[in-house]
C-alpha positions as CSV (number, residue, x, y, z in Angstrom):
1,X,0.0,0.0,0.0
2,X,1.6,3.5,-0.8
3,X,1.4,6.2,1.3
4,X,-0.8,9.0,0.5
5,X,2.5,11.4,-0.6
6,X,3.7,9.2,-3.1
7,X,-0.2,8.3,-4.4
8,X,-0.3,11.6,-5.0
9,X,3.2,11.3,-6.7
10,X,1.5,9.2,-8.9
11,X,-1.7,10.7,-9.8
12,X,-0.3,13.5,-11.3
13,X,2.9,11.4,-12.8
14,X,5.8,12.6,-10.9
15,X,6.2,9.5,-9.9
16,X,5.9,6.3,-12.0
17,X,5.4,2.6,-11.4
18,X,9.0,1.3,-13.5
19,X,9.1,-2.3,-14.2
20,X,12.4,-1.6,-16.2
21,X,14.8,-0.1,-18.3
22,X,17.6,-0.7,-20.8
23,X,19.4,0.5,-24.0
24,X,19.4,-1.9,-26.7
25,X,18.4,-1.9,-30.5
26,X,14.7,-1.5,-31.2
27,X,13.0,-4.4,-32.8
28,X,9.5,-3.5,-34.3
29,X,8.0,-1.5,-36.3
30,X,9.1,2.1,-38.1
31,X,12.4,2.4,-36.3
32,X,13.6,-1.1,-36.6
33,X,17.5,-1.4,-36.4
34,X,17.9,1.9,-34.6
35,X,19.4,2.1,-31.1
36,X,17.1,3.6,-28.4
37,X,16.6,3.4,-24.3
38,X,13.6,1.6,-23.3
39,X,11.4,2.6,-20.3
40,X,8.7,0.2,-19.3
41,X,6.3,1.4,-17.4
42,X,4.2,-1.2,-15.5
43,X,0.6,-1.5,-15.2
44,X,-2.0,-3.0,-17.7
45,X,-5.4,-4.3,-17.7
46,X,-6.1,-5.0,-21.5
47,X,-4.8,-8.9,-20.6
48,X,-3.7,-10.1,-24.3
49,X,-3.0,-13.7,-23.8
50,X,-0.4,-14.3,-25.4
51,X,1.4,-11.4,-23.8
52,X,5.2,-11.7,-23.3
53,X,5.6,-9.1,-20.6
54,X,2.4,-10.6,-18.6
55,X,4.9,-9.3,-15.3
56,X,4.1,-6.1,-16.1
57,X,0.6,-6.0,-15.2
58,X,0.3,-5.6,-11.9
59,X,1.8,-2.2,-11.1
60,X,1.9,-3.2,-6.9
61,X,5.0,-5.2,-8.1
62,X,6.9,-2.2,-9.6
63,X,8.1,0.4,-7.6
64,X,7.0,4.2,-8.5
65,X,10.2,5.8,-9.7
66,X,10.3,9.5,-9.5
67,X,10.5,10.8,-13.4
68,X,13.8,12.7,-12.7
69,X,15.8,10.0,-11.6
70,X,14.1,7.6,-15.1
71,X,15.0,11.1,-17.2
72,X,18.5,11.1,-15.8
73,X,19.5,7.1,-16.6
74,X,18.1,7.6,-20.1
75,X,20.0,10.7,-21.0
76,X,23.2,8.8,-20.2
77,X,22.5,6.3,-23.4
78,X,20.6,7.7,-25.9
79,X,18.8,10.7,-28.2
80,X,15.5,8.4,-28.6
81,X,13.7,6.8,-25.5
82,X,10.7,4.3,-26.1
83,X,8.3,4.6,-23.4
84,X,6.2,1.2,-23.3
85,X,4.6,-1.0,-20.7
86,X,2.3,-2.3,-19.9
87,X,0.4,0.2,-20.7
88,X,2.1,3.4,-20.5
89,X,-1.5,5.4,-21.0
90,X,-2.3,4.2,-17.7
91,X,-0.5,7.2,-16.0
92,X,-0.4,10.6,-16.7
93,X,2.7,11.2,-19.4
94,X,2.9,14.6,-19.3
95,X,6.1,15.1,-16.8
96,X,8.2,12.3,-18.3
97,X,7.8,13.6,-21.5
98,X,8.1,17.0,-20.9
99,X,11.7,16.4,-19.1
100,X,12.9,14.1,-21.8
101,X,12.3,16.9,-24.4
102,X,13.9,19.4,-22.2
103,X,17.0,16.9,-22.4
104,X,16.2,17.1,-26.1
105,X,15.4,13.7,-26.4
106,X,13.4,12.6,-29.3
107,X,10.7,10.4,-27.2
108,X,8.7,7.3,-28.6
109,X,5.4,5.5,-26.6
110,X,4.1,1.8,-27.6
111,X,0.7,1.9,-26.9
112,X,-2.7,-0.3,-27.2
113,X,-4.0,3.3,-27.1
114,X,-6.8,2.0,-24.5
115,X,-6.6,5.1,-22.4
116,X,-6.7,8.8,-23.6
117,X,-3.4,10.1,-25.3
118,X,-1.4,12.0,-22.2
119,X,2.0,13.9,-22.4
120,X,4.2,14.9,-26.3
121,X,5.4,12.7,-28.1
122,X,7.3,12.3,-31.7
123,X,6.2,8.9,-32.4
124,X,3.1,7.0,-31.5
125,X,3.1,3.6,-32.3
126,X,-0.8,2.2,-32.2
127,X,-0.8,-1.9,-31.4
128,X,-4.6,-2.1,-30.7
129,X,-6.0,-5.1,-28.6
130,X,-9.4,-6.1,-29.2
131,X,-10.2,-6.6,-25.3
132,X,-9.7,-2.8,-25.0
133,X,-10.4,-0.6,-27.9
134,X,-8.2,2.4,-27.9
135,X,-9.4,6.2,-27.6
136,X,-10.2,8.2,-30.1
137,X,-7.2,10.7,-29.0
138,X,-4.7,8.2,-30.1
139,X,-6.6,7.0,-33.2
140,X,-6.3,10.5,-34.4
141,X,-2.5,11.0,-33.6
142,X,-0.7,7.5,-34.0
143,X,2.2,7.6,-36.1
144,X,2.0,4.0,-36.7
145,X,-0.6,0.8,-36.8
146,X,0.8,-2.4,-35.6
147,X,-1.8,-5.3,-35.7
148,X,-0.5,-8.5,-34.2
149,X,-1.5,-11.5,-36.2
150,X,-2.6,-14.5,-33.6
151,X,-4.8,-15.8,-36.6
152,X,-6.9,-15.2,-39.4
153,X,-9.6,-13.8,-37.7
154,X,-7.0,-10.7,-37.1
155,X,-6.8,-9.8,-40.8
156,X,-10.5,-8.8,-40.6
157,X,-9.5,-6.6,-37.3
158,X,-6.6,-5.1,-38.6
159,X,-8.7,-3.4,-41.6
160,X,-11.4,-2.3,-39.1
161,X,-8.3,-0.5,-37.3
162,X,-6.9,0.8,-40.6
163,X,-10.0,2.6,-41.3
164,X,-10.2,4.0,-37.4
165,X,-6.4,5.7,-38.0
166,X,-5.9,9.1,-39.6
167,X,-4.4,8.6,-42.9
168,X,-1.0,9.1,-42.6
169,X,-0.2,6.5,-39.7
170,X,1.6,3.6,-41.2
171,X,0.0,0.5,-41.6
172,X,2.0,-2.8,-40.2
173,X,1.3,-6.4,-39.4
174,X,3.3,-8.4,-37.4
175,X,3.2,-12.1,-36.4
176,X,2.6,-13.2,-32.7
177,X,5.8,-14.6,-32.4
178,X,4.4,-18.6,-30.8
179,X,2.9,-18.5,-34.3
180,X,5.1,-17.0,-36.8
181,X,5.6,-20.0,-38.6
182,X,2.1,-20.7,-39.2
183,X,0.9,-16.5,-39.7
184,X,4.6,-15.1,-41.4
185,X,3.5,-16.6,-45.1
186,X,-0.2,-15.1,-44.4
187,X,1.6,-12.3,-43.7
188,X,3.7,-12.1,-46.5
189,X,0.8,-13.1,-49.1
190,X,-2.0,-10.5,-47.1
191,X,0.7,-7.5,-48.0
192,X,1.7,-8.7,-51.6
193,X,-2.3,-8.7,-51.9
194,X,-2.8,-5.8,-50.2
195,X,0.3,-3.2,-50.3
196,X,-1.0,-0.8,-47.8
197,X,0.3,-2.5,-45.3
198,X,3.9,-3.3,-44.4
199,X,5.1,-6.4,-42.8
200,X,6.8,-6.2,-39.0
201,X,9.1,-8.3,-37.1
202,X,10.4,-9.1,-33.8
203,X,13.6,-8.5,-35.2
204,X,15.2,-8.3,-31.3
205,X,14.0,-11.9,-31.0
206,X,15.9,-13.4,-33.9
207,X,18.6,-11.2,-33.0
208,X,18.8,-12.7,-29.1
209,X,18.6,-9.3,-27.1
210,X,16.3,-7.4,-24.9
């Protein structure tokens, strides 16, 4: 149980509940290949199965963090920090990204997008889970669309997100990686077919780091 200071902390996202953080290369997506510090914030409730990070949900088990000491550990590694989670949307944004920017760091979120877009940002990558719909706020800004492909059945979502997006967010699809063998030729067929969309890959997997 927190006290009522550091709740407070909290609430207004001074503090923040951090699961983890490290400087590796970024797998997914836009900005695959390029190096960037990862801060993952913890705290979820969308519950995707097949979640890899399923220690991140309960935010009890991370310790809130205050924003200056997470600003000062990522300004040590990197111009591009990756805020993810979790769900990062859980808490307010607005301090972290403010004090990363100050540090001029160009700052990144991962987001299902199920709560209302908080704090600035210079890329908004949209993976939308179907449990949790995301706002309308991040709909209107993402950057990017990643759809995860569990199976078949996601193709139909993942064109029911495409129209939801503004029109200039990039379309991806990736594979959940248990079934990549099975969904990666879908994949790869579903773009050929449909050339709006790009294919993604957990590129840090192959490649055996964080």
């Amino acid at each position: 149980m927190l006290s009522k200071e550091i709740q407070l902390e909290v609430n207004k996202g001074a503090m923040l509940p951090l699961m983890e953080e490290f400087y590796t290369i970024q797998g997914e997506g836009s900005h695959t290949g390029t190096a960037a510090y990862f801060i993952r914030i913890g705290g979820c409730d969308v519950g995707c199965h097949w979640c890899d990070v399923k220690e991140s949900w309960n935010a009890e088990l991370h310790p809130p963090t205050h924003v200056d000491l997470i600003v000062a550990n990522a300004t040590k590694y990197a111009d591009t920090v990756v805020v993810t989670g979790g769900e990062p949307l859980t808490w307010d944004m607005t301090l972290l990204t403010q004090k990363l920017k100050d540090n001029n760091v160009k700052v990144h979120i991962e987001t299902s997008g199920a709560y209302p877009l908080s704090g600035t940002w210079d890329w908004i990558c949209l993976s939308p889970k179907k449990y949790k719909l995301p706002t309308q706020t991040v709909y209107d800004n993402a950057d990017e669309l990643k759809v995860i492909i569990y199976n078949k059945h996601d193709f139909i979502f993942a064109e029911e997100q495409a129209e939801k997006v503004n029109k200039n967010a990039i379309l991806f699809l990736q594979p959940e990686w248990s079934k990549r063998e099975e969904m990666t030729p879908m994949i790869v067929d579903y773009v050929m077919n449909n050339p709006k969309w790009r294919v993604s890959l957990q590129t840090h997997k192959y490649l055996n780091i964080p």
